[in-house]
N, C-alpha and C positions, 0 to 999 in steps of 0.2 A: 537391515541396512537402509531401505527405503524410508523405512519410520524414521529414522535417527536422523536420515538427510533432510526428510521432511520439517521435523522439529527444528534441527538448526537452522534452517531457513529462515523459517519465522522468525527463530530467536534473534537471527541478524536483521532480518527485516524490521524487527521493532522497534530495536535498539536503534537503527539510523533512521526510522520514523519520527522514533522518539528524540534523538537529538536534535532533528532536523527543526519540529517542532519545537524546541528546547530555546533552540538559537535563532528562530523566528519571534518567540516572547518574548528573550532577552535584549536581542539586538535588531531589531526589527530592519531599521536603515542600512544596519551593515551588511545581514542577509539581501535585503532587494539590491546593494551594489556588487557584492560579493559571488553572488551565483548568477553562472552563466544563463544570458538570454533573459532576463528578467527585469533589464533594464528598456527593453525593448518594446515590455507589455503594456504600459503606461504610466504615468508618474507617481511618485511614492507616495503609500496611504500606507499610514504607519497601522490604524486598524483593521485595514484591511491582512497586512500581513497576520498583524495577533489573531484574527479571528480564523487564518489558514494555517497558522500554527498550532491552537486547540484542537484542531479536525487530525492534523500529525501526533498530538501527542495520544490521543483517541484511538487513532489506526494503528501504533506502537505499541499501546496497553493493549488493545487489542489481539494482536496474533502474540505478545506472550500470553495472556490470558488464555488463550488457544493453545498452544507450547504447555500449557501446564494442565489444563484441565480437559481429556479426554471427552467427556462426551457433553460438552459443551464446543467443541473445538468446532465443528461445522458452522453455527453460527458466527462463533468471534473471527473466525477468518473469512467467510464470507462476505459480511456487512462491507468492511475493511475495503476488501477485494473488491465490493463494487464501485466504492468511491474512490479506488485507484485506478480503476478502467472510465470509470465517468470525466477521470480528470486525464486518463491519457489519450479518450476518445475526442474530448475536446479540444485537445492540441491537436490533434491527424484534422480537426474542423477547421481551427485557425488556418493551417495549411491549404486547405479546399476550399476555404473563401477569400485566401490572398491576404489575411493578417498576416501572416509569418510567411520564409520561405522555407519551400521543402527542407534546406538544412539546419533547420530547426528542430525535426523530428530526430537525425543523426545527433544535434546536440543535444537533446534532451532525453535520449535513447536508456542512459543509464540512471536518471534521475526521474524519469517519469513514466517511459512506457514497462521498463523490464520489469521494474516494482508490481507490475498492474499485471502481467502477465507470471511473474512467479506467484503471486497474491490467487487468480486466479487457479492456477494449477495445483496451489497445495489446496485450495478449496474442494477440489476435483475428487484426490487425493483422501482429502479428510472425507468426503462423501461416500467413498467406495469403503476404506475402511467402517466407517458408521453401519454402512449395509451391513458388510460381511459378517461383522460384529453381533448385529443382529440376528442374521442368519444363523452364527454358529448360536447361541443364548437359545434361539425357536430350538435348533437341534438338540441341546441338551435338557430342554424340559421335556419333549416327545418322548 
């Protein structure tokens, strides 16, 4: 049961990485008016969006990539995972030096930290299975 929640995680996570992504390439101006708080962060740099959309379509190929291939799976959700904690550690920053205010963290809560934190956790996850994996493989060649 855990395995299966675990995969589908990812597999959702990719999918709206990957859209998210998707519709920063596409529409880049529409994204930066469109999503909350982002209007806030400075004014529109059409490439700046494209080049954080590449990084999403990346982080989305990635954990399916993970989702599909077992013992690759600690890597592809790892990497992902960190550059979703690097980008949700950086907003809790903006916060602690007065670029944003604290509800800033509440709005971005579902779009930037939870990601980083389920990203994180199936990493975890994928890690302990890896072991045990291992573990059992030593036991049946002994």
């Amino acid at each position: 049961m855990l395995k299966t929640t675990c995969i589908s995680a990812s597999v959702v996570l990719g999918i709206a990485t990957i859209a998210n992504g998707t519709f920063m390439l596409i529409y880049p101006e529409r994204w930066y008016l469109e999503v909350p708080g982002v209007t806030t962060t400075g004014p529109f740099n059409q490439h700046f969006v494209r080049d954080i959309g590449l990084i999403f379509l990346l982080v989305g190929g990635s954990f399916l990539l993970g989702a599909a291939r077992s013992r690759l799976r600690v890597v592809f959700w790892a990497a992902p995972s960190l550059w979703l904690a690097g980008h949700a550690l950086f907003h809790f920053w903006e916060v602690a030096v007065g670029i944003c205010g604290p509800s800033a963290l509440a709005r971005d809560f579902l779009a930037v930290t939870l990601p980083a934190v389920i990203g994180l956790c199936l990493t975890v996850w994928a890690m302990a299975e890896a072991r045990n994996e291992t573990f059992a493989t030593l036991g049946t060649v002994a």
